[in-house]
C-alpha positions as CSV (number, residue, x, y, z in Angstrom):
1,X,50.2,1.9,-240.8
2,X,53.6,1.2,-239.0
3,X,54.1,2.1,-235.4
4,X,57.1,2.2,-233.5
5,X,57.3,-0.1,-230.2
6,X,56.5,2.5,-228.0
7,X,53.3,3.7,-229.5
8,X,52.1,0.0,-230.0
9,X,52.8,-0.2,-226.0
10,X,51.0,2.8,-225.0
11,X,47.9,1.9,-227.7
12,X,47.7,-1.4,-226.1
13,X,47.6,0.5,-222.8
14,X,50.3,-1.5,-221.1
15,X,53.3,0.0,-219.0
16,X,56.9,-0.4,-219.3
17,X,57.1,-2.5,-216.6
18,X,53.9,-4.8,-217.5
19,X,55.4,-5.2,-220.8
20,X,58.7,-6.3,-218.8
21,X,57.0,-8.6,-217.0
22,X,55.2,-9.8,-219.9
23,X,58.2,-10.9,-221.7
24,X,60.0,-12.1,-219.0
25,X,62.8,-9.9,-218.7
26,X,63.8,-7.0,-216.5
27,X,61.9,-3.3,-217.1
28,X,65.6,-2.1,-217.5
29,X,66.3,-4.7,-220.2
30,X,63.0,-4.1,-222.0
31,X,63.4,0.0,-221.8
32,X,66.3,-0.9,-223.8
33,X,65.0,-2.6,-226.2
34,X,62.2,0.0,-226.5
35,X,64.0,2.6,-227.0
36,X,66.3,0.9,-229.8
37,X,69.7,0.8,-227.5
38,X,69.5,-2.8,-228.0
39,X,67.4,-5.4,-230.4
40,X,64.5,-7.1,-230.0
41,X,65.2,-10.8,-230.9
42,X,62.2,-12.5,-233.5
43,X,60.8,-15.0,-230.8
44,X,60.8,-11.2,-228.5
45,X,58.9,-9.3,-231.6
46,X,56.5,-12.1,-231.9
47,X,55.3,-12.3,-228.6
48,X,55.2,-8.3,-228.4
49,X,53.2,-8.3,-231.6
50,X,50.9,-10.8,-230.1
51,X,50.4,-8.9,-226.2
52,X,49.9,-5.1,-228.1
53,X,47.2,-6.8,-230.9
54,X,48.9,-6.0,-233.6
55,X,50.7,-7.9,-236.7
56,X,54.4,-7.7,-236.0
57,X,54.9,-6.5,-239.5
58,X,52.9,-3.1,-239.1
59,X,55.7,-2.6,-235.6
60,X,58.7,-0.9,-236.0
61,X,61.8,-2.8,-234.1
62,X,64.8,-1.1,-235.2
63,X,67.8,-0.4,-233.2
64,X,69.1,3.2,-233.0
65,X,71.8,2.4,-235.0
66,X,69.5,1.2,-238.3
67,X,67.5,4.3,-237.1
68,X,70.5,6.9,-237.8
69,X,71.6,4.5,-240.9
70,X,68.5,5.1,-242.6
71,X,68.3,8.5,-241.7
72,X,71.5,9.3,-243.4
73,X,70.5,7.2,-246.4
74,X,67.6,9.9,-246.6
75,X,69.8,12.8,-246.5
């Protein structure tokens, strides 16, 4: 089962701003990152993957741009 970053946060039970923290950068920079606006480097996904439990491959970390690319490629 794949989930997207957010939903691996929250089932981890770990706020936007712990997560931040977490990973060393700020919670505006991570919101970001969340939310697809910019990408999560592999060293970043790793250590996500590792604080949330989960293996990084079943976590989505797409920007919103691949997002609405693969959308359309649906369509």
């Amino acid at each position: 089962m794949a989930f997207t970053v957010e939903q691996a946060r929250r089932l981890a039970k770990i706020s936007q701003a712990d997560m931040a923290q977490k990973l060393g950068m700020s919670e505006k920079t991570y919101r970001n990152k969340e939310s697809g606006a910019t990408r999560f480097y592999v060293d970043e996904a790793d250590r996500f993957a590792r604080l949330v439990g989960l293996p990084r491959e079943d976590i989505i970390f797409l920007t919103t741009e691949c997002q609405n690319m693969a959308q359309e490629e649906r369509s």
